[in-house]
C-alpha positions in Angstrom: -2.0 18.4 -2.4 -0.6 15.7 0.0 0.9 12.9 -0.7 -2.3 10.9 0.2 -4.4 13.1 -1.7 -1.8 12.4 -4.4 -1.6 8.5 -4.0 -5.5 8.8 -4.5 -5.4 11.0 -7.4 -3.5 8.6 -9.3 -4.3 5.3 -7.9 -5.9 2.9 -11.0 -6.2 5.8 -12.6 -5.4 6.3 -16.7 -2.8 6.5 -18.3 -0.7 4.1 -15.4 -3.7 2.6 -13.9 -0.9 1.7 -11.0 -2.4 -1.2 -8.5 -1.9 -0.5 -4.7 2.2 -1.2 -4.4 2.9 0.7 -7.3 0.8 3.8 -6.1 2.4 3.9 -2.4 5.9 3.6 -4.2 4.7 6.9 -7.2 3.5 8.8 -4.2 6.5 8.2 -2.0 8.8 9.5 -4.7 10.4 6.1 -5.2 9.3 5.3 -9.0 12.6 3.3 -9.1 10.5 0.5 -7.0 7.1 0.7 -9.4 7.6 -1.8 -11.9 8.8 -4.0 -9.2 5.9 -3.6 -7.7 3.7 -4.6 -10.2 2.6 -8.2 -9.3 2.4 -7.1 -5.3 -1.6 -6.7 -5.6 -4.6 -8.6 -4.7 -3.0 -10.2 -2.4 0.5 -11.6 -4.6 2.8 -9.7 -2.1 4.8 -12.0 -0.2 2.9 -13.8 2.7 -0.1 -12.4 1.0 0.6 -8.8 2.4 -1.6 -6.0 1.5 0.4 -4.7 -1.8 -0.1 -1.2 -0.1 2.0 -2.2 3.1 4.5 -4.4 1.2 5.5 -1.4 -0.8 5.7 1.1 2.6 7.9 -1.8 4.3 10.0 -2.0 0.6 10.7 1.5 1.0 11.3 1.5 4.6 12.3 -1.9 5.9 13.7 -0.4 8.8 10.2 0.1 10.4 8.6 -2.8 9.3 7.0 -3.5 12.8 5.8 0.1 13.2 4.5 0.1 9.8 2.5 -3.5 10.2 1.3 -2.3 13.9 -0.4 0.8 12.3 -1.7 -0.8 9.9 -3.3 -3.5 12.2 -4.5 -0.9 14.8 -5.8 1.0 11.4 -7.5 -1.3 9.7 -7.8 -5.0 12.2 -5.1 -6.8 9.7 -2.4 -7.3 7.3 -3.0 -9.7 4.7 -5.0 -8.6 1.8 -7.5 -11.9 2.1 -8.4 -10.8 5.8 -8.5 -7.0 5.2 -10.9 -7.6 2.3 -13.2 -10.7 3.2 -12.8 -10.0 7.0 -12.8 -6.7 7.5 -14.4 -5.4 4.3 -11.3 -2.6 3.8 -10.9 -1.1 0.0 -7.8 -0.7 -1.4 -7.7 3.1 -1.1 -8.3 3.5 2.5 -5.1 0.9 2.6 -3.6 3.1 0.4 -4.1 5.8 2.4 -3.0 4.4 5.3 0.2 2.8 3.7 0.8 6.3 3.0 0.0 7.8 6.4 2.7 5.2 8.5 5.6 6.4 6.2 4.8 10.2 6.9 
């Protein structure tokens, strides 16, 4: 299984039901970060950052830019409000993709 298929597997899922920051950070390894992350969700990350991406640029703050610009060319934005009520984007796929920039 990879770790996308993973981050899906366990995303909202029982017994953790882990929201979108909390999922990139289990599936990356970095369960040190997950309770941290636990307010970083619909659109409570700082600036309103997808939770997803806030938890990739957490774990790798050193490619912040690369992570944001894949996310954008991905999925058209990087606030939760836009990539939901503009672009129509459900949290998995930006889990996915959170995943995706940090492999």
């Amino acid at each position: 299984m990879t770790r996308e298929e993973y981050a899906l597997s366990i995303f909202r899922q029982p017994p953790r039901h882990l929201n979108c920051a909390q999922t990139v950070c289990a599936a990356m390894g970095r369960e040190d970060l997950v309770d941290a992350m636990k307010n970083c969700n619909v659109g409570k990350a700082p600036g309103g950052t997808c939770g997803a991406l806030y938890a990739a640029i957490t774990i790798s703050p050193d490619r912040k830019e690369t992570l944001c610009s894949a996310f954008s060319e991905t999925l058209g934005a990087t606030t939760c409000m836009q990539l939901k009520a503009t672009h129509g984007v459900p949290c998995p796929r930006c889990v996915a993709t959170a995943i995706r920039a940090l492999c």
